[in-house]
C-alpha positions in Angstrom: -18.8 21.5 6.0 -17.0 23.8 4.1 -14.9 23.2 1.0 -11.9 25.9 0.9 -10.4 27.8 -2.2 -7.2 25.7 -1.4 -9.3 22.2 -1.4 -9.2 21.4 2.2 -12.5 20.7 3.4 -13.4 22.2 7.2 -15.8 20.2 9.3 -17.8 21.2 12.2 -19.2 18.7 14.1 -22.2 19.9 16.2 -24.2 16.7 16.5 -22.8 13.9 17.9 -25.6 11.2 16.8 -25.7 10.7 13.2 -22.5 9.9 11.7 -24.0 8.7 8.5 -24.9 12.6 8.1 -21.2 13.7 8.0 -20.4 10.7 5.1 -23.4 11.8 3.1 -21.6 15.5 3.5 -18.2 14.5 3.2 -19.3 12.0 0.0 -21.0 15.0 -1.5 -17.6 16.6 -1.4 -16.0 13.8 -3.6 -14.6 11.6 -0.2 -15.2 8.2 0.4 -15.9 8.3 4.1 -16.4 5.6 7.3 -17.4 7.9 10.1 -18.1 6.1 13.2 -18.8 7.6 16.9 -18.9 5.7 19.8 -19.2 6.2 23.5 -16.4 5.8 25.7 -15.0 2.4 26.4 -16.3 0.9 23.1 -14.6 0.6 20.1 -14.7 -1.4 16.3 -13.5 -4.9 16.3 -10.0 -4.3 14.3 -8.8 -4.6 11.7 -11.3 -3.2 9.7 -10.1 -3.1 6.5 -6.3 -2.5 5.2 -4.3 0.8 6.6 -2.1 2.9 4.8 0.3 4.4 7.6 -0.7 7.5 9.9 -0.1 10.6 8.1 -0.4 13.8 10.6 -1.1 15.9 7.1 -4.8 14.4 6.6 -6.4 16.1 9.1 -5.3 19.1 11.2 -6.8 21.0 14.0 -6.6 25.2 14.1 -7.5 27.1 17.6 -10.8 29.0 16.5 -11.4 32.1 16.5 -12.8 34.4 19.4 -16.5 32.6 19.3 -16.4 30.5 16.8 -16.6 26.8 16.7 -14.1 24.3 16.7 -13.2 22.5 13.5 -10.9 20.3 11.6 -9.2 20.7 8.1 -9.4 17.7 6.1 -6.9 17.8 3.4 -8.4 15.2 0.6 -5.4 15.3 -1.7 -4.2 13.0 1.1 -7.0 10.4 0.1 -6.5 8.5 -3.6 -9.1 6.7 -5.0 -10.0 3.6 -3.9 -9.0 4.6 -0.4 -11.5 5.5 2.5 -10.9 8.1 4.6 -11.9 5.9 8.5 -12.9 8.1 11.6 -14.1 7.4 14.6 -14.6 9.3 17.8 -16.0 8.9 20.9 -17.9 12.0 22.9 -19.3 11.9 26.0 -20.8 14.8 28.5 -20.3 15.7 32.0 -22.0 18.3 33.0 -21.6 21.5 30.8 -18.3 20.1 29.5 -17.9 18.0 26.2 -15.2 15.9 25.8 -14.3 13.8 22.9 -11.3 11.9 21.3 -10.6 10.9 18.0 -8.9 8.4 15.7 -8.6 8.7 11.7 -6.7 6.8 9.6 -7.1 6.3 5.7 -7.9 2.6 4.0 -7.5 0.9 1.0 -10.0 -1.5 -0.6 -12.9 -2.3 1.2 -13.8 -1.0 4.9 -15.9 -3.3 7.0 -18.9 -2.1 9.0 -18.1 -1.0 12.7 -18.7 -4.1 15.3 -18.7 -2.5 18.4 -16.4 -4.6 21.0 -15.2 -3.6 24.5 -12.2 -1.2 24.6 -11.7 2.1 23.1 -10.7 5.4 25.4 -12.3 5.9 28.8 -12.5 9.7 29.4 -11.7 11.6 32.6 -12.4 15.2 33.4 -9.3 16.8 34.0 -8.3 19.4 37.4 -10.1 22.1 34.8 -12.6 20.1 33.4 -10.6 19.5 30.4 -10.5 15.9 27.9 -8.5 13.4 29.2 -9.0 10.0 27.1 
């Protein structure tokens, strides 16, 4: 992770077993964090806690640059305190392709812990081996 001159904070994510390692990061960086992955066709018994309404400017995507990673831009002026910045994605492989989905969203108060029910996106590979969720 990588905190930028204008305050957005870029995150790779190159390890798709130990969430708690991206809140320690993201925590270090002055965000309250919930990260949470999951494999396909599980998800966390909802609601968790009390959400604020989607807001696309949170968290954006940029195409990377000829080989490099992929990443996302966190913008944490997004998050106030007492909120908690909730993600959760599921990744699963198939062969030399990765595929992955996402959902964040951004509580306030109190965020309960992850209780991991039936449901949540089933991936497909797509006619090019692309993410399909």
């Amino acid at each position: 992770m990588i905190r930028e001159p204008d305050g957005s904070i870029k995150i790779y994510v190159r390890d798709y077993r130990h969430p708690e390692v991206i809140e320690r990061q993201l925590r270090n960086l002055d965000v309250r964090a919930d990260v949470t992955f999951l494999p396909p066709g599980k998800d966390c018994r909802e609601p968790r806690g009390t959400y604020l309404p989607d807001n696309p400017a949170l968290l954006t995507s940029e195409p990377p640059a000829e080989g490099k990673d992929d990443y996302w831009r966190l913008h944490p002026e997004q998050i106030e305190p007492g909120q908690t910045f909730v993600y959760t994605m599921w990744y699963e492989e198939h062969g030399d392709n990765r595929m992955f989905t996402a959902r964040y969203r951004v509580a306030t108060g109190p965020v309960a812990p992850c209780e991991v029910v039936p449901g949540g996106p089933v991936m497909k590979e797509g006619p090019e081996g692309g993410i399909g969720g």
